[in-house]
GUZAGU-331776 format. One record per residue: residue number from 0; residue in three letters; x negated, z, y negated of N, C-alpha, C, O in turn. Coordinates in nm, 3 decimals, m for minus. Last residue first. Example, Ala and Ser with C-alpha at 12.3 -4.5 7.8 and 13.67 -1.06 7.14 Angstrom:
2
NODE  lotor  vexdren       nx       nz       ny      cax      caz      cay       cx       cz       cy       ox       oz       oy
NODE      1      SER   m1.285    0.708    0.225   m1.367    0.714    0.106   m1.290    0.787   m0.003   m1.341    0.804   m0.114
NODE      0      ALA   m1.319    0.780    0.569   m1.230    0.780    0.450   m1.320    0.780    0.330   m1.424    0.846    0.332
***
This chain:
150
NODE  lotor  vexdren       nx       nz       ny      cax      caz      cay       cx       cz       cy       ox       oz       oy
NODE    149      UNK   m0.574    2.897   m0.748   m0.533    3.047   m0.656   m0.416    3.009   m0.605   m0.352    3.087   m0.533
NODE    148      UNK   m0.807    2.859   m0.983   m0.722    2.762   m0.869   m0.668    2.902   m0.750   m0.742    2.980   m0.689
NODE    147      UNK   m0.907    2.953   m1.317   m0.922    2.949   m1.147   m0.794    2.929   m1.069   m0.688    2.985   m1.099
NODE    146      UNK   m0.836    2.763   m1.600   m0.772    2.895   m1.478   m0.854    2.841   m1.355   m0.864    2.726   m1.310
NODE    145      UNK   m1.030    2.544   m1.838   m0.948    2.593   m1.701   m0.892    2.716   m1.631   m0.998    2.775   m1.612
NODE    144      UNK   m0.949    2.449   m2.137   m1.007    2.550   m2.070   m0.925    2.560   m1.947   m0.803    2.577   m1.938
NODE    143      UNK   m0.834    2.130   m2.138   m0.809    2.196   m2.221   m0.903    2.344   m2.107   m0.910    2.314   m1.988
NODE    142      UNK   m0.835    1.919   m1.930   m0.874    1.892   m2.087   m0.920    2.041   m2.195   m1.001    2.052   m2.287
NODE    141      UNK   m0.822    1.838   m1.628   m0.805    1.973   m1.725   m0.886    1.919   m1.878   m1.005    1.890   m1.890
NODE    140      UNK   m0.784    1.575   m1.384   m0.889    1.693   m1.529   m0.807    1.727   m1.591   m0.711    1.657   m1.619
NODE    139      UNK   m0.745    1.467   m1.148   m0.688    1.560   m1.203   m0.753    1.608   m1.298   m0.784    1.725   m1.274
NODE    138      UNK   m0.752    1.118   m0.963   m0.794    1.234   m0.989   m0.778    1.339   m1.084   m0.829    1.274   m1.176
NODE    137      UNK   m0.676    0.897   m0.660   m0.680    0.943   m0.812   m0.769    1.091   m0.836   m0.832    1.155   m0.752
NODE    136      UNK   m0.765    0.843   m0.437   m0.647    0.784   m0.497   m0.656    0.774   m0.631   m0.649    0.674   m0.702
NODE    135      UNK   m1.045    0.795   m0.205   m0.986    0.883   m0.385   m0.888    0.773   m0.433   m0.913    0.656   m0.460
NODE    134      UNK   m1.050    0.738    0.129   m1.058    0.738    0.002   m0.999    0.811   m0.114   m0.901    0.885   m0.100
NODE    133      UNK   m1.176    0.922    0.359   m1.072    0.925    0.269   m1.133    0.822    0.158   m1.247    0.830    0.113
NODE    132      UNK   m1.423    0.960    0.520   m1.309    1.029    0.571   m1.179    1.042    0.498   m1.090    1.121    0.528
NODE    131      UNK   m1.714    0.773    0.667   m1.582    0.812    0.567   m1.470    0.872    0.578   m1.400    0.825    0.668
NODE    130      UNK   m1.959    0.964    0.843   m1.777    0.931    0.880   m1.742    0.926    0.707   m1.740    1.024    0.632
NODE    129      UNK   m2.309    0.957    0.897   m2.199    0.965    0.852   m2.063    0.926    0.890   m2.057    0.844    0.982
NODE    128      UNK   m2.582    1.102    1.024   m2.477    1.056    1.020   m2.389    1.034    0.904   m2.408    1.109    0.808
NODE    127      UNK   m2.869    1.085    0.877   m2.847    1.101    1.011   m2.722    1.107    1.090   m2.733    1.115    1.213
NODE    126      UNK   m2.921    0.812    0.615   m2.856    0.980    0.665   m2.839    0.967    0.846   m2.809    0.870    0.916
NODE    125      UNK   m2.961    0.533    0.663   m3.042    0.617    0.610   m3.019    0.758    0.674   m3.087    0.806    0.765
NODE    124      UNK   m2.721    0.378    0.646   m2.792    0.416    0.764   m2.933    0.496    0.787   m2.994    0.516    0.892
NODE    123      UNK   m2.623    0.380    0.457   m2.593    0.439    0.492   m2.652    0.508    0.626   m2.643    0.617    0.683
NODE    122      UNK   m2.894    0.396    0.167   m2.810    0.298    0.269   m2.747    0.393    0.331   m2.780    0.506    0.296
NODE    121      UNK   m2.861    0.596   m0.153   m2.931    0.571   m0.008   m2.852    0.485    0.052   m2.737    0.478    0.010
NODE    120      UNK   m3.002    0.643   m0.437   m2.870    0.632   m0.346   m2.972    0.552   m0.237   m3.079    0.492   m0.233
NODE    119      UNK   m3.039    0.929   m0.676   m3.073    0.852   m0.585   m2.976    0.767   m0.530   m2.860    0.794   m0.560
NODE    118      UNK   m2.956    1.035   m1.027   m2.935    1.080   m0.871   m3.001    0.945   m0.805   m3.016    0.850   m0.882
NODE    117      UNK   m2.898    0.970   m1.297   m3.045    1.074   m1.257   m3.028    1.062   m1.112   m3.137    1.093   m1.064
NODE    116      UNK   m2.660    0.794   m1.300   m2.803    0.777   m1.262   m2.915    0.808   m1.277   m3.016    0.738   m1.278
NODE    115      UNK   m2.379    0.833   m1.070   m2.449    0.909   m1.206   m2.592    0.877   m1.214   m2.659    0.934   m1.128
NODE    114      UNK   m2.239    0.870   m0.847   m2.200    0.751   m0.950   m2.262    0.850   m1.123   m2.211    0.899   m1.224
NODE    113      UNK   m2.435    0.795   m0.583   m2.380    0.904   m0.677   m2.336    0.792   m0.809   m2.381    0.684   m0.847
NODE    112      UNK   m2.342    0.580   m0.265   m2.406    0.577   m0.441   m2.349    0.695   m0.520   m2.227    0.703   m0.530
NODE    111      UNK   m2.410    0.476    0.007   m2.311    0.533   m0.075   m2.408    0.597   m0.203   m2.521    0.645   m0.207
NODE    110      UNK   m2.375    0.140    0.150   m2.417    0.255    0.141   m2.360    0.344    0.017   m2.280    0.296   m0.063
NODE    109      UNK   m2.448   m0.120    0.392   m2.322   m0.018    0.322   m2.393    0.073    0.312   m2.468    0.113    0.401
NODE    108      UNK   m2.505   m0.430    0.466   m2.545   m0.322    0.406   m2.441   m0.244    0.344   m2.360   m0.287    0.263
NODE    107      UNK   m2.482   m0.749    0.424   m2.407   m0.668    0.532   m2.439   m0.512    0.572   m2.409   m0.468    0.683
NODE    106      UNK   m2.483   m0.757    0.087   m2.506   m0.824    0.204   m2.378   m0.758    0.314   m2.258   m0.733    0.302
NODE    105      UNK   m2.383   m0.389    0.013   m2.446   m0.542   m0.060   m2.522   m0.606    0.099   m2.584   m0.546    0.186
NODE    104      UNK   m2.126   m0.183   m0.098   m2.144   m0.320    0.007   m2.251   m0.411   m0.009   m2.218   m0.523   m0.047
NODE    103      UNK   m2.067    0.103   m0.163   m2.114   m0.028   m0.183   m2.145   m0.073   m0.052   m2.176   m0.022    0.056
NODE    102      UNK   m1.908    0.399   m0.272   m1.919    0.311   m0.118   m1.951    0.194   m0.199   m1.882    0.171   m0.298
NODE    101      UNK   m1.949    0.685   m0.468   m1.921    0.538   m0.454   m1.960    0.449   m0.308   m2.072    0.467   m0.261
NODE    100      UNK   m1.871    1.000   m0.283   m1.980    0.874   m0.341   m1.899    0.791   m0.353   m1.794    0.786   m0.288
NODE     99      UNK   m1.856    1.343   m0.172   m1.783    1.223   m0.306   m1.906    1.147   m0.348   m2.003    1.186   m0.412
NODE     98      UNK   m1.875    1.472    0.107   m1.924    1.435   m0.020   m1.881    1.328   m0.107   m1.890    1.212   m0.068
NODE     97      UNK   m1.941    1.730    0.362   m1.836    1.702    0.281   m1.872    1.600    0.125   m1.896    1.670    0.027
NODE     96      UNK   m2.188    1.788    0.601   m2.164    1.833    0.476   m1.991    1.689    0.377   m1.999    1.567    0.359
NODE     95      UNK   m2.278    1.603    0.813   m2.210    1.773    0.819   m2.136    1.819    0.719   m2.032    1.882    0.737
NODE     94      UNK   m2.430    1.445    0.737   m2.467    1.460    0.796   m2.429    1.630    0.811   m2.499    1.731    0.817
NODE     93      UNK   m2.154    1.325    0.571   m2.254    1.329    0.542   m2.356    1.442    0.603   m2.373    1.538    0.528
NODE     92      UNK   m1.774    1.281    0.532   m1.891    1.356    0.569   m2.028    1.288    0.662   m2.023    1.228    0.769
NODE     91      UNK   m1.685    1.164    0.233   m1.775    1.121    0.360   m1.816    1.229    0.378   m1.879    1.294    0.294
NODE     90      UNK   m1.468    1.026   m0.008   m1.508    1.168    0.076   m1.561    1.085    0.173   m1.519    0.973    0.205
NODE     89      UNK   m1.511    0.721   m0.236   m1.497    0.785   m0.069   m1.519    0.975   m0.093   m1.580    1.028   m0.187
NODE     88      UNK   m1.410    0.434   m0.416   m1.517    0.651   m0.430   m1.461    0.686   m0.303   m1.341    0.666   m0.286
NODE     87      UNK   m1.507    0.133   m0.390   m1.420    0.253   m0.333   m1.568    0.399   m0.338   m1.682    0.434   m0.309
NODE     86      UNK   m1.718   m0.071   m0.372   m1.654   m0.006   m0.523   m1.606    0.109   m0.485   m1.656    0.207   m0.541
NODE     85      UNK   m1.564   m0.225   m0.102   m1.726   m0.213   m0.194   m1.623   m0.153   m0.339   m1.512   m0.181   m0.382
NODE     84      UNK   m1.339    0.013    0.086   m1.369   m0.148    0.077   m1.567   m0.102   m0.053   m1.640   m0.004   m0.066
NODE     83      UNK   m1.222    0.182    0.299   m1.317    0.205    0.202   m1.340    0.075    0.181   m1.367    0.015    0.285
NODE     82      UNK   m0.863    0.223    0.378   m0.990    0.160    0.462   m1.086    0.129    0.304   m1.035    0.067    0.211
NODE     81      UNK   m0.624    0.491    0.400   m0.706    0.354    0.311   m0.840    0.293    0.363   m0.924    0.381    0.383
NODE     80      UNK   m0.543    0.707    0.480   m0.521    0.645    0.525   m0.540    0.464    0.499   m0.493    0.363    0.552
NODE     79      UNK   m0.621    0.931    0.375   m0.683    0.926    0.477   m0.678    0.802    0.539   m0.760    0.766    0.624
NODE     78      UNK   m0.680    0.956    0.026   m0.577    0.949    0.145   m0.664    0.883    0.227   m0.754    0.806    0.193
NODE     77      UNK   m0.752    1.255   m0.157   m0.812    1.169   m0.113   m0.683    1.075   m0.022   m0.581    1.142   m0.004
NODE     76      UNK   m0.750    1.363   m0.501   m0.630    1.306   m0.427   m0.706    1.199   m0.304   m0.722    1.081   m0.333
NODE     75      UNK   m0.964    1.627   m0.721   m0.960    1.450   m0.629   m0.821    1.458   m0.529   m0.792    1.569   m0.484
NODE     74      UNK   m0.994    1.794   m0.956   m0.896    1.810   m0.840   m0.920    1.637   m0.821   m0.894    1.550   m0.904
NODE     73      UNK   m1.270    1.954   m1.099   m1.163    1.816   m1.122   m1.130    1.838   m0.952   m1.202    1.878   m0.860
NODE     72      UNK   m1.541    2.085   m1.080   m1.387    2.114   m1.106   m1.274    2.016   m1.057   m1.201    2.041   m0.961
NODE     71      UNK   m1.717    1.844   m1.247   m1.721    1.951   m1.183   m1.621    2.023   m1.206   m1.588    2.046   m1.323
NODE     70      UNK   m1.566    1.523   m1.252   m1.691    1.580   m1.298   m1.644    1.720   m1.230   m1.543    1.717   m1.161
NODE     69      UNK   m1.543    1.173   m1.266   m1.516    1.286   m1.170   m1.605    1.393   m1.207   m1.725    1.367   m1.198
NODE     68      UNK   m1.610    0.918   m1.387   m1.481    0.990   m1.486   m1.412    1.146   m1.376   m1.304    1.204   m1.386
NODE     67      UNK   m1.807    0.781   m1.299   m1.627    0.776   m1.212   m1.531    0.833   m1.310   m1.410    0.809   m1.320
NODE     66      UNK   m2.045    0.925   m1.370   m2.009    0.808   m1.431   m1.861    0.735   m1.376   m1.822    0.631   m1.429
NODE     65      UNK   m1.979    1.177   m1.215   m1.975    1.169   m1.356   m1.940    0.999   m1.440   m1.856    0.966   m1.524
NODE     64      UNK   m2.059    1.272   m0.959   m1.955    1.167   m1.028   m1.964    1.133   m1.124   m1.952    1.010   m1.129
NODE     63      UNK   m2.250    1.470   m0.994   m2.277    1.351   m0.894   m2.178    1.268   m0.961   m2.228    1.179   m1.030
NODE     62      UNK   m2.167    1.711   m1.091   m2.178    1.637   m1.151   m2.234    1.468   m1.116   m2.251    1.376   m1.197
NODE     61      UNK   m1.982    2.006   m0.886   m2.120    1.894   m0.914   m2.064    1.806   m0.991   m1.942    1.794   m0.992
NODE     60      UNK   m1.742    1.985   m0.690   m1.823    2.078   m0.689   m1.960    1.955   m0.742   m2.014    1.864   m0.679
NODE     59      UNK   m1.373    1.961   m0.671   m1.499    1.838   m0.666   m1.619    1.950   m0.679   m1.553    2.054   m0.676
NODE     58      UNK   m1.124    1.997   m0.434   m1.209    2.046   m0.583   m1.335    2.019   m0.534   m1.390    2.035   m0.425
NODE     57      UNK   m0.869    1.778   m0.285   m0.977    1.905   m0.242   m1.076    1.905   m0.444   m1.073    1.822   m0.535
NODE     56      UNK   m0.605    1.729   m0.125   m0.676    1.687   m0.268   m0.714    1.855   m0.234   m0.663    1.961   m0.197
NODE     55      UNK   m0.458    1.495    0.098   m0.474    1.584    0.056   m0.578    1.587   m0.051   m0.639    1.485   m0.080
NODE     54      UNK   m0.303    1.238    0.339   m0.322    1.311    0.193   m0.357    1.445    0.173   m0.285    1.525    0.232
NODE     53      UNK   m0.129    1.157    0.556   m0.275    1.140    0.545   m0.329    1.185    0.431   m0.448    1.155    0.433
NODE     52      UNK    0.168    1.236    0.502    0.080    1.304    0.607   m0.109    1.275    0.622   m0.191    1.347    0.678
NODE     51      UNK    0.217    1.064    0.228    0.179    1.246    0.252    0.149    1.303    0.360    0.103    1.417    0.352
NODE     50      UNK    0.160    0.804    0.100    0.127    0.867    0.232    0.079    1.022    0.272   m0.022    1.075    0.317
NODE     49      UNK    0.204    0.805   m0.182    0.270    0.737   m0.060    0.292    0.750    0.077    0.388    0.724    0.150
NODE     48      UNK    0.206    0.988   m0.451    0.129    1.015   m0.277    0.211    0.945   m0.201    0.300    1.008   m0.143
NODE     47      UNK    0.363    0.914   m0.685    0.186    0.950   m0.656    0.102    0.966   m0.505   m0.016    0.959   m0.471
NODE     46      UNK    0.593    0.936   m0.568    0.496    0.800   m0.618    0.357    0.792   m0.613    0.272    0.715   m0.567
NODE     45      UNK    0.636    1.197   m0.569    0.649    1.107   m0.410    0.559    0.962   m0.482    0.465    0.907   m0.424
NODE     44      UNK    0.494    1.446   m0.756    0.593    1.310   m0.776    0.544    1.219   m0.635    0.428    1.185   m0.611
NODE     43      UNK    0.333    1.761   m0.634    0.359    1.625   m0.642    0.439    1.494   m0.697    0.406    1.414   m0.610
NODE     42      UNK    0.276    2.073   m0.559    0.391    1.921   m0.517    0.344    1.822   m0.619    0.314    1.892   m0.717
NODE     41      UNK   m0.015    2.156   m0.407    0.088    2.146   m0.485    0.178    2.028   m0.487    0.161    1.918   m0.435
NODE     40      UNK   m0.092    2.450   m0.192   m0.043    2.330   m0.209    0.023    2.295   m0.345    0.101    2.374   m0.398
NODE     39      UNK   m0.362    2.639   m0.057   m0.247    2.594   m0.067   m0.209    2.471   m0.105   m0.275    2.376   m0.065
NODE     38      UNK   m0.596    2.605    0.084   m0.605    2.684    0.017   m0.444    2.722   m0.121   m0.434    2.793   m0.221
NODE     37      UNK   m0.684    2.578    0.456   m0.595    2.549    0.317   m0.608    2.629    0.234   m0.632    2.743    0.273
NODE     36      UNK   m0.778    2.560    0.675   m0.906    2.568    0.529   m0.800    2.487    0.475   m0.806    2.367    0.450
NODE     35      UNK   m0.610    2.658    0.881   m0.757    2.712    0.816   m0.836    2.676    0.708   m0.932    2.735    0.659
NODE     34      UNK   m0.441    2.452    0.877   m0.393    2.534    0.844   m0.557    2.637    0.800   m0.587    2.670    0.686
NODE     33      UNK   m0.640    2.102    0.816   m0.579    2.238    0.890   m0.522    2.348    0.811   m0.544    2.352    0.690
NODE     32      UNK   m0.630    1.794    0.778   m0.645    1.929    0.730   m0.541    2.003    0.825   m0.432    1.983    0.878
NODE     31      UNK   m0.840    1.598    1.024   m0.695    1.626    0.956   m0.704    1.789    0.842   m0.793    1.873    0.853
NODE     30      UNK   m1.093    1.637    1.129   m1.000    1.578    1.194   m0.882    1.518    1.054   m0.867    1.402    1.014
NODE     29      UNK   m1.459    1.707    1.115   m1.304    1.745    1.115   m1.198    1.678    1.094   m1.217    1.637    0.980
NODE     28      UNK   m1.679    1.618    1.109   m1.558    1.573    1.221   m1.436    1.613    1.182   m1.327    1.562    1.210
NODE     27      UNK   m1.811    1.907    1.030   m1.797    1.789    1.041   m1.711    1.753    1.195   m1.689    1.803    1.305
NODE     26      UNK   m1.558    2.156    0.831   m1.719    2.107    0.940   m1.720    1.950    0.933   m1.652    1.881    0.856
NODE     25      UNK   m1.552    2.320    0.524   m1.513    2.221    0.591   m1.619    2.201    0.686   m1.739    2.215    0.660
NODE     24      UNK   m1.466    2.523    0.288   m1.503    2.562    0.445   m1.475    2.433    0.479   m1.354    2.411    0.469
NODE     23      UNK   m1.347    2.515    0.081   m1.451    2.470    0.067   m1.538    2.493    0.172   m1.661    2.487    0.162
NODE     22      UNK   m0.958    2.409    0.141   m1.058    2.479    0.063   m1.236    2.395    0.103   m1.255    2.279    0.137
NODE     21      UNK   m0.720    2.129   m0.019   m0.800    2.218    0.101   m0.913    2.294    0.079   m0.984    2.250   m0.012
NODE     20      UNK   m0.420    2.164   m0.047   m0.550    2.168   m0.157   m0.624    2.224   m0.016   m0.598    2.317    0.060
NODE     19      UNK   m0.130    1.914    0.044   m0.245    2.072    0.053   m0.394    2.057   m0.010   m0.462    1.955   m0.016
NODE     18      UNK    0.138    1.853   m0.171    0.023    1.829   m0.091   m0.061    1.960   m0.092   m0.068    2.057   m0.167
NODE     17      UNK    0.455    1.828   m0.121    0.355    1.885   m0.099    0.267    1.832   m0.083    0.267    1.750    0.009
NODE     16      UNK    0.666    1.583   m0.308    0.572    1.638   m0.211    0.493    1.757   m0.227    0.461    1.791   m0.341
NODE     15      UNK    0.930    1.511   m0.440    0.848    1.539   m0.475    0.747    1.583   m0.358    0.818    1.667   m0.303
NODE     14      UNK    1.172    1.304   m0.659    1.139    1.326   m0.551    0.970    1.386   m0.537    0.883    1.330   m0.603
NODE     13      UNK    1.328    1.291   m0.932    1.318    1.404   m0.856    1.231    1.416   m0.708    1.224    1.525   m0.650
NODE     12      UNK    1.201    1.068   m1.152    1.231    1.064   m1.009    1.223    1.253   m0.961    1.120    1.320   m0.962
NODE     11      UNK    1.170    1.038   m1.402    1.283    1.092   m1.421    1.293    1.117   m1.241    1.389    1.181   m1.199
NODE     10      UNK    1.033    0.683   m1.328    1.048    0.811   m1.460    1.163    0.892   m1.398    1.252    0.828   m1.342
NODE      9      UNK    0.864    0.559   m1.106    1.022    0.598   m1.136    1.036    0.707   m1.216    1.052    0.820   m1.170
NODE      8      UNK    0.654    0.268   m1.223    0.656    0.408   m1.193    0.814    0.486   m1.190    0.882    0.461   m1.289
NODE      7      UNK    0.611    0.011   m1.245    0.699    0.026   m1.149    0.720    0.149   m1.128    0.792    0.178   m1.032
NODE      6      UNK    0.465   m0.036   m1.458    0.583   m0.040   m1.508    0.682   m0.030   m1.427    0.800   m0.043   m1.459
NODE      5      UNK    0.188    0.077   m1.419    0.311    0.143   m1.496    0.438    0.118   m1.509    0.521    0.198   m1.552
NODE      4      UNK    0.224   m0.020   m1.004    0.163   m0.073   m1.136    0.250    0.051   m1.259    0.351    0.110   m1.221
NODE      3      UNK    0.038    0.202   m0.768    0.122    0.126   m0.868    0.134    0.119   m1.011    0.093    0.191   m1.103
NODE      2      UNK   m0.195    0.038   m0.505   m0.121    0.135   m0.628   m0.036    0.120   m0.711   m0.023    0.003   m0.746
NODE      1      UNK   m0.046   m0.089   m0.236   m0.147   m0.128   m0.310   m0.121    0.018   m0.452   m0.013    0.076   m0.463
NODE      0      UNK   m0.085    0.000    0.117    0.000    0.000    0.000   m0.090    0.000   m0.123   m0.191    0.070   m0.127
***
């Protein structure tokens, strides 16, 4: 499902989802979100999350994003259910560890890129594993001083 455009958005739509905020305990492999590393949920407009069983939105940690307009804090919307094309900001876990990169494509080469350029980027086949595990739908900033997330 492709995103949608402004002018197809349903103003005024009562319809609304849960989604689960997952916390900062994650292994690798891990599957699906679990009841263990929820940290709760918030609803949603149904437009915004097409696919609420493959969905969830986890807190970004770091300045790696930065040039994405993703910076430290910021609530990401990943869905599980999007295939990472070249350009796509991915969650990957990364040889265990949980991580927000740009996914590039060059040739027949994939690899994942901090989207900030004090940082490095590596092929993929570089790291000792990886699994994309979502793409980024969207994403949530606070403009104004934040509250801790509870």
């Amino acid at each position: 499902m492709s995103p949608y455009a402004v002018d197809e958005l349903i103003l005024g739509s009562t319809d609304a989802v849960r989604v689960p905020l997952i916390g900062q305990a994650l292994c690798a492999g891990f599957p699906s979100p679990a009841d263990d590393f929820l940290e709760g949920a918030l609803e949603l407009p149904r437009w915004l999350v097409p696919n609420p069983p493959a969905t969830f939105l986890m807190q970004i940690r770091g300045e790696s994003m930065r040039g994405a307009g993703i910076y430290d804090r910021d609530l990401v919307c990943i869905d599980r259910s999007l295939l990472a094309e070249d350009g796509s900001v991915v969650v990957a876990v990364v040889d265990g560890q949980l991580s927000c990169k740009r996914y590039r494509v060059v040739g027949n080469r994939a690899r994942l890129d901090f989207d900030n350029p004090e940082m490095p980027t590596f092929a993929v086949d570089e790291y000792g594993e990886v699994e994309i595990w979502g793409v980024l739908r969207f994403s949530i900033r606070w403009h104004l001083a934040r509250a801790r997330l509870s």
